[in-house]
N, CA, C and O atoms as a MOPAC input file, in Angstrom:
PM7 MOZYME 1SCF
protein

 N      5.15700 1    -5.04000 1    -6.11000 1
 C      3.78500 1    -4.65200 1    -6.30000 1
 C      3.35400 1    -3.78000 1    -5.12700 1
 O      3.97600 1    -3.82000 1    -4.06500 1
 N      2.19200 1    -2.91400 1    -5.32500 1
 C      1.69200 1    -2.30700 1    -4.51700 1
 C      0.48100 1    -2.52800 1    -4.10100 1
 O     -0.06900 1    -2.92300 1    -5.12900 1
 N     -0.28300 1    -2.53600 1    -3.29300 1
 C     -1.89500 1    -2.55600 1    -3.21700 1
 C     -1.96300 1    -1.54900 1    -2.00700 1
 O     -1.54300 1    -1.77500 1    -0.87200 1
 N     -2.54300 1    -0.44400 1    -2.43600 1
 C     -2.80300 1     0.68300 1    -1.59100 1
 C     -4.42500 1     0.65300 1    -0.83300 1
 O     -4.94900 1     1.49100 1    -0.10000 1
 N     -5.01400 1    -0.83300 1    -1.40600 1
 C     -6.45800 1    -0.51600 1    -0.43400 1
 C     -7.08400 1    -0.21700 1     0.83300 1
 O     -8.13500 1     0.29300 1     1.22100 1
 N     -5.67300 1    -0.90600 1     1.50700 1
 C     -6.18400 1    -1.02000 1     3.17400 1
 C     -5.77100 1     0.41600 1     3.23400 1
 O     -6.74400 1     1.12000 1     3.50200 1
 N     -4.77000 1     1.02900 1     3.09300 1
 C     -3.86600 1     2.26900 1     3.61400 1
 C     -5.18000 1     3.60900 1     3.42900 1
 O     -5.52600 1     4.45600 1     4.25200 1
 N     -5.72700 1     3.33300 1     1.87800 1
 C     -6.51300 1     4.52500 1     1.41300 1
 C     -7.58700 1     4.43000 1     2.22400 1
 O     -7.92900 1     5.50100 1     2.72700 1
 N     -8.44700 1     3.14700 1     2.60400 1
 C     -9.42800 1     3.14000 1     3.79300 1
 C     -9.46000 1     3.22400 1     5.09700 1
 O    -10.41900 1     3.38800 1     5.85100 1
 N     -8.21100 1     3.08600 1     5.33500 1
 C     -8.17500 1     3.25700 1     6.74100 1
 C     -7.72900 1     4.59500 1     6.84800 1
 O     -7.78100 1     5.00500 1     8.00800 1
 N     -7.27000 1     5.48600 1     5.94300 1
 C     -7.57500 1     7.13100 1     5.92800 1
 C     -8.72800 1     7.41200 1     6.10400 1
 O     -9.13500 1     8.19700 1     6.96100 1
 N     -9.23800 1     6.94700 1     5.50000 1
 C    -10.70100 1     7.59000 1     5.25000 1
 C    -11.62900 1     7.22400 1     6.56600 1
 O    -12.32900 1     8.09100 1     7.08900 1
 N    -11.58800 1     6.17500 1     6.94700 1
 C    -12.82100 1     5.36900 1     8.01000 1
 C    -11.65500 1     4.91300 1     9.23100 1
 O    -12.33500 1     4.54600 1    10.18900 1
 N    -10.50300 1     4.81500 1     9.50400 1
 C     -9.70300 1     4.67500 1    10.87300 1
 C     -9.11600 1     3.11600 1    10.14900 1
 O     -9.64600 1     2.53300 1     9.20300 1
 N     -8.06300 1     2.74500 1    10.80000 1
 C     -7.75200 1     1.10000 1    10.95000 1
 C     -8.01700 1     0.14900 1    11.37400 1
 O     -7.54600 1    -0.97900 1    11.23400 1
 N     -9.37700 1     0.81900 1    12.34200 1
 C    -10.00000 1    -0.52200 1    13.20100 1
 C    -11.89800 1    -0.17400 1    13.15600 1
 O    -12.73400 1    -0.18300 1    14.05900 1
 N    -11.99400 1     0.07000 1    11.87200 1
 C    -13.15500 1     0.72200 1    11.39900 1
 C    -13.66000 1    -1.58900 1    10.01000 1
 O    -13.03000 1    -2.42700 1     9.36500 1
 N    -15.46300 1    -1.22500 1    10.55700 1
 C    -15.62200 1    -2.39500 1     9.97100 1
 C    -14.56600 1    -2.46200 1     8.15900 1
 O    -13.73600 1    -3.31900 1     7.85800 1
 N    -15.01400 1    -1.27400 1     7.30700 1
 C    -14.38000 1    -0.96100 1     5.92000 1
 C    -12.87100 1    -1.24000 1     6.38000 1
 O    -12.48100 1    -2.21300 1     5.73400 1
 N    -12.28900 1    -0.97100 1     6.87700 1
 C    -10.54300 1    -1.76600 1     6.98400 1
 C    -10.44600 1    -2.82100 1     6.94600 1
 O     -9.54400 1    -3.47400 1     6.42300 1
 N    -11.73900 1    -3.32400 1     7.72400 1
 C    -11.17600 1    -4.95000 1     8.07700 1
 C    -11.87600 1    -5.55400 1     6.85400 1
 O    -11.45600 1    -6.69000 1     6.63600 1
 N    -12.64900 1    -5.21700 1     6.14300 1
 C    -13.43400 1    -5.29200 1     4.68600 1
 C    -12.07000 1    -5.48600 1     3.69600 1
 O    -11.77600 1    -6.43900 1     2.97400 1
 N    -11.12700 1    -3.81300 1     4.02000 1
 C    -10.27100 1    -4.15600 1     2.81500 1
 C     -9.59900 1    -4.94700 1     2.76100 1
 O     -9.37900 1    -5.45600 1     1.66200 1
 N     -8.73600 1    -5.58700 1     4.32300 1
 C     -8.06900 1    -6.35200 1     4.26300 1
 C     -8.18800 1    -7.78000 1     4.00800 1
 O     -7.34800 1    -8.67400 1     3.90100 1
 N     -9.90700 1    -7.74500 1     3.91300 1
 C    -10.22600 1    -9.41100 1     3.23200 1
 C     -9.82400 1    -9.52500 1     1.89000 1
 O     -9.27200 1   -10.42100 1     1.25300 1
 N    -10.23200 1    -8.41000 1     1.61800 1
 C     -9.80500 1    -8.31000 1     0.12700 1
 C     -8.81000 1    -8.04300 1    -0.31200 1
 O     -8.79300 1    -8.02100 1    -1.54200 1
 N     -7.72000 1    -7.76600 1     0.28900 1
 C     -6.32400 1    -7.40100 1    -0.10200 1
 C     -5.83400 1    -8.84500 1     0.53700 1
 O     -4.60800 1    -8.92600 1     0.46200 1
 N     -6.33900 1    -9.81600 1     1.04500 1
 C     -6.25800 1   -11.33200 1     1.56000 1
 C     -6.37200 1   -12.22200 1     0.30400 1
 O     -5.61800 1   -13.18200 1     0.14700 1
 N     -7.42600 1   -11.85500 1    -0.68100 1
 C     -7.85900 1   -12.74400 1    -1.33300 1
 C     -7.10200 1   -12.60300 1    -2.86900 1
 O     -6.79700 1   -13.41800 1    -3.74000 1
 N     -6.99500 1   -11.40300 1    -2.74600 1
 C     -5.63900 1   -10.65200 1    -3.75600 1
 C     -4.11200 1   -11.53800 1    -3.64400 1
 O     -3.45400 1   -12.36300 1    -4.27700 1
 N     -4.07100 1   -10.72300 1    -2.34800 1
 C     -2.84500 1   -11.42200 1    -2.17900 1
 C     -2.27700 1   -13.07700 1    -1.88500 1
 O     -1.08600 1   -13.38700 1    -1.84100 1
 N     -3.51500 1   -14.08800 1    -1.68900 1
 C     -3.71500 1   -15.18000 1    -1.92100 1
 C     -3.18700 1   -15.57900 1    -3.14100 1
 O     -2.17200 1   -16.27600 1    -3.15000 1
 N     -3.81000 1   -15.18600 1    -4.32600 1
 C     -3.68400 1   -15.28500 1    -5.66200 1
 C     -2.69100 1   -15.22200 1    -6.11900 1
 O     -2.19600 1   -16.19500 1    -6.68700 1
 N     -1.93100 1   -13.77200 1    -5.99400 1
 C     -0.40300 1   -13.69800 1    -6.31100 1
 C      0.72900 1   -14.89800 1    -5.49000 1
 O      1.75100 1   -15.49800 1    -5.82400 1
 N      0.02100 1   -14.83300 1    -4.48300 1
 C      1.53300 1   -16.30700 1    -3.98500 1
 C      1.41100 1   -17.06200 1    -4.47400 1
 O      2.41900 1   -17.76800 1    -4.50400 1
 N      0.02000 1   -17.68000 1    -5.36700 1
 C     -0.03000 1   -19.06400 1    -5.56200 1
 C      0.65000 1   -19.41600 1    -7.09100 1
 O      1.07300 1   -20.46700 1    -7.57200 1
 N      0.54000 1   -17.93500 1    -7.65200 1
 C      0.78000 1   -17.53200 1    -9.28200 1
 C      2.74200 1   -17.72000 1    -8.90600 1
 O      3.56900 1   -18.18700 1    -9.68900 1
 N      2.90900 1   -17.38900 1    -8.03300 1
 C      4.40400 1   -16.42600 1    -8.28000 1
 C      5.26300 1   -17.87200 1    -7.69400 1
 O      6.29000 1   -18.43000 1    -8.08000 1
 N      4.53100 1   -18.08400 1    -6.85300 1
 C      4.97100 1   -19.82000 1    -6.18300 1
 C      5.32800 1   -20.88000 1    -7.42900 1
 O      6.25900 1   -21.68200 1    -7.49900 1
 N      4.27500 1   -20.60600 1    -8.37200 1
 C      4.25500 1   -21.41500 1    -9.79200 1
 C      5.80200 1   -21.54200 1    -9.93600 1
 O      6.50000 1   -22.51900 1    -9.66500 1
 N      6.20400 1   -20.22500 1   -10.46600 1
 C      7.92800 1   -19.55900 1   -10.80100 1
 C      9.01100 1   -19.69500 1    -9.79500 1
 O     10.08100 1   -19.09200 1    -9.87100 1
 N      8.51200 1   -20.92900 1    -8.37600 1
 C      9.51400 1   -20.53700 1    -7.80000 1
 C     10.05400 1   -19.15500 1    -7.37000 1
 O     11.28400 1   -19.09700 1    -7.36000 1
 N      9.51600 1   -18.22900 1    -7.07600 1
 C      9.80000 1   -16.74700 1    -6.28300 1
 C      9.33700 1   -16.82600 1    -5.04700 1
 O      8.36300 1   -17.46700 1    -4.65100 1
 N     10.36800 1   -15.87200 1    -4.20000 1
 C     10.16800 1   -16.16300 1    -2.69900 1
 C      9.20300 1   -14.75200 1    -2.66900 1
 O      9.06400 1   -14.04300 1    -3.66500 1
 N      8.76500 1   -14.56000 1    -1.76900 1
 C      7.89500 1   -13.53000 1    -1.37800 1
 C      8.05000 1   -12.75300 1     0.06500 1
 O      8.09400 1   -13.26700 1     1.18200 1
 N      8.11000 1   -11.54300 1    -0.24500 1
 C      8.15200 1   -10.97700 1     0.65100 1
 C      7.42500 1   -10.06400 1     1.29500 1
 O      8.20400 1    -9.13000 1     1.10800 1
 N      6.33900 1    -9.47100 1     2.05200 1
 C      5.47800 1    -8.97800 1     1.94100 1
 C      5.47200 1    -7.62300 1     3.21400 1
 O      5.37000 1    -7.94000 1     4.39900 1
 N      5.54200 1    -6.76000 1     2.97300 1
 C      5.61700 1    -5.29900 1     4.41400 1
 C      4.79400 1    -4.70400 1     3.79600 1
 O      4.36700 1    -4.88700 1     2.65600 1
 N      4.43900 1    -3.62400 1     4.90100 1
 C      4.21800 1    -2.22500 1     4.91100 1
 C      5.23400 1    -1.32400 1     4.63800 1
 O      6.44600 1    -1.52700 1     4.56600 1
 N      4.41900 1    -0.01700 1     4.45400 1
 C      5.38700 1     1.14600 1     4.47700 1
 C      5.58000 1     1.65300 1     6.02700 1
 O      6.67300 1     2.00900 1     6.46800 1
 N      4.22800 1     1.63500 1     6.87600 1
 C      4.15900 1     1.94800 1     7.96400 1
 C      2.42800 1     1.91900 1     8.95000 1
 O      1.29300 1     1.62100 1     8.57800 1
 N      2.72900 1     2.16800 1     9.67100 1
 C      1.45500 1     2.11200 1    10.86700 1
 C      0.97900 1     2.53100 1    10.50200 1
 O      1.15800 1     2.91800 1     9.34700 1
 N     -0.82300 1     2.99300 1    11.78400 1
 C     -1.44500 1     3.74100 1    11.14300 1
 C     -2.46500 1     3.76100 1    12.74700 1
 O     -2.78800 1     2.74000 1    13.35500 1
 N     -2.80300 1     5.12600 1    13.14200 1
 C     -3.71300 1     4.84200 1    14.52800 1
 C     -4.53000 1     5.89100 1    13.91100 1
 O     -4.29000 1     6.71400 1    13.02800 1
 N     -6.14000 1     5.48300 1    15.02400 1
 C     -7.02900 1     6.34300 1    14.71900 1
 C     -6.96200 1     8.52400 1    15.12500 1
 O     -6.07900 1     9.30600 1    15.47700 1
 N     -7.92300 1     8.59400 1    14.90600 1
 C     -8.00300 1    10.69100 1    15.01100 1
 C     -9.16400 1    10.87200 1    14.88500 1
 O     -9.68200 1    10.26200 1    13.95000 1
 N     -9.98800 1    11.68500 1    15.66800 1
 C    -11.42200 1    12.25700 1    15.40300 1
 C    -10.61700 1    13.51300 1    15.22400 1
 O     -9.65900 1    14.12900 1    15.69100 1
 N    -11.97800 1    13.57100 1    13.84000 1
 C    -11.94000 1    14.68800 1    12.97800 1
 C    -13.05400 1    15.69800 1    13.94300 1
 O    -13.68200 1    15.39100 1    14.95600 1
 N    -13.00600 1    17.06500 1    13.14600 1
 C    -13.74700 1    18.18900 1    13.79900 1
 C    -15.30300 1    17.91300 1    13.88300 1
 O    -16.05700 1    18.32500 1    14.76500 1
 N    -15.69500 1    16.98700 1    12.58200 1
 C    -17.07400 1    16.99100 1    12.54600 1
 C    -17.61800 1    15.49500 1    13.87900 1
 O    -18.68200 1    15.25700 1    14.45100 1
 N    -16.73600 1    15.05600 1    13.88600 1
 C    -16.74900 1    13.59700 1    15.13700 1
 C    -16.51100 1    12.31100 1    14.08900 1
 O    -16.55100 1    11.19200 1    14.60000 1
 N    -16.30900 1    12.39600 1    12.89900 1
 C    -16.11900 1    11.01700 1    12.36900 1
 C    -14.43600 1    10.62800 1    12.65400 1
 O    -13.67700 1    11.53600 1    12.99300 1
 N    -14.00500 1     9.42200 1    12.51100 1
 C    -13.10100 1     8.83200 1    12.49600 1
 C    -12.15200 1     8.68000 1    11.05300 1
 O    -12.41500 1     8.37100 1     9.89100 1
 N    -11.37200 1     8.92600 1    11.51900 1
 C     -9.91300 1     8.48300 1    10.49600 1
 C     -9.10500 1     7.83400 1    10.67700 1
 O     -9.36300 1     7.01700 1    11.56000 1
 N     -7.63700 1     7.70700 1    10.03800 1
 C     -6.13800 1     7.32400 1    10.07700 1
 C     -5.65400 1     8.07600 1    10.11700 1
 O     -6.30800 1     9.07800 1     9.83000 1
 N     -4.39800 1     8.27900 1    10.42300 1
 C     -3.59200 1     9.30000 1     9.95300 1
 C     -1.84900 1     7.99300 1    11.29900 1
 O     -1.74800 1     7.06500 1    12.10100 1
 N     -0.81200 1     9.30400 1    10.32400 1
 C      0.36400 1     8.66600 1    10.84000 1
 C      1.51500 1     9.32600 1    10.89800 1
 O      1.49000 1    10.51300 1    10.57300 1
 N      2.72400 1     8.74900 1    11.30200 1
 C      3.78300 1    10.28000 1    11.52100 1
 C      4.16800 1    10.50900 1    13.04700 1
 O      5.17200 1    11.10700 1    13.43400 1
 N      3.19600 1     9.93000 1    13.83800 1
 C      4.05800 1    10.63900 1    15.27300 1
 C      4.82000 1     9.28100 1    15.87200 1
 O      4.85800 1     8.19300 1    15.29800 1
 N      5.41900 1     9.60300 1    17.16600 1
 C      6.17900 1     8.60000 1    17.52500 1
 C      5.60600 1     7.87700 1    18.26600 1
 O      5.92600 1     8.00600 1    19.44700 1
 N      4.58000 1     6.86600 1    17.95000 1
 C      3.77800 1     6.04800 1    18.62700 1
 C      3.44900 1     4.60700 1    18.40100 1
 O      3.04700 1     4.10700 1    17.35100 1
 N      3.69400 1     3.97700 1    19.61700 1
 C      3.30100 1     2.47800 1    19.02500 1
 C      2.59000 1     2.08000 1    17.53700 1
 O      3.29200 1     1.37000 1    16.81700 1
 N      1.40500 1     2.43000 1    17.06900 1
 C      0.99800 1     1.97400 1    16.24300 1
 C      1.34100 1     2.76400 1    15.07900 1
 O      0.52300 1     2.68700 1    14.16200 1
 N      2.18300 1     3.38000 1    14.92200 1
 C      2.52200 1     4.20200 1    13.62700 1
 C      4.07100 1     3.94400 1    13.24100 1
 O      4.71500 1     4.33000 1    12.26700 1
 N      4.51600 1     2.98200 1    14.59300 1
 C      6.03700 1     2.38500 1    13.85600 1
 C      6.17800 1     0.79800 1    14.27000 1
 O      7.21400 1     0.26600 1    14.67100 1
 N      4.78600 1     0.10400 1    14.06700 1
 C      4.89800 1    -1.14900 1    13.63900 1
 C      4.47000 1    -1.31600 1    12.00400 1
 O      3.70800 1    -0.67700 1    11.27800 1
 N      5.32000 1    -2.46100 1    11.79500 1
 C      5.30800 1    -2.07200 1    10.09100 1
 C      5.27900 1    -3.67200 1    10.22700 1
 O      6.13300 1    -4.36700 1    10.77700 1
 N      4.32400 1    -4.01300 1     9.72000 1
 C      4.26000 1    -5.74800 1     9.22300 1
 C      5.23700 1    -6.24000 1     8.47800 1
 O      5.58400 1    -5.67000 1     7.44300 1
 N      5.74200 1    -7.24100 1     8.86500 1
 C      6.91500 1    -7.82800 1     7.31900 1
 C      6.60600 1    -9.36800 1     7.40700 1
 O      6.77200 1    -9.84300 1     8.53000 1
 N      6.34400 1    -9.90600 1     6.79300 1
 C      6.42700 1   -11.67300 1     6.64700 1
 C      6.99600 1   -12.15000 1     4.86500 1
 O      7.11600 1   -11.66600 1     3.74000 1
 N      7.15400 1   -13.13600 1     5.46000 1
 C      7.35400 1   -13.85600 1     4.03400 1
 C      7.33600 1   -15.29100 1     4.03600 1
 O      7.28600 1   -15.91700 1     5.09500 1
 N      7.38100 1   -15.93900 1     2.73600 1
 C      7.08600 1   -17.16400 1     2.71800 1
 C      7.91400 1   -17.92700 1     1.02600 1
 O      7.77800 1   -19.12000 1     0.75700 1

């Protein structure tokens, strides 16, 4: 499965912007659901990223994401499972 919410907001508003930490409640409460469904079936779970993500002021002064260079926060990649 995919859930692209946190990734698409933290483009838009940075990764350490209040809306990130918004999506990730909600990609919490999502992903709550599916372990408890998939747990039913006995399936192990595994859960990553694709990749990091650090902030960038844009030209007008607002904040973004963006990713790609060789920097601490753009090559930690979450992985857990359960």
């Amino acid at each position: 499965m995919q859930y692209g919410l946190v990734d698409d907001v933290s483009h838009a508003f940075g990764p350490y912007s209040r809306q990130a930490g918004d999506a990730i409640a909600r990609s919490d409460k999502w992903l709550s659901r599916c372990i408890a469904e998939l747990r039913k079936h006995e399936h192990g779970i595994i859960i990553l990223a694709d990749h990091g993500q650090h902030e960038f002021k844009r030209s007008d002064g607002t904040v973004g994401g963006t990713h790609g260079e060789d920097i601490i926060e753009d090559c930690i990649v979450p992985l857990t499972w359960t």
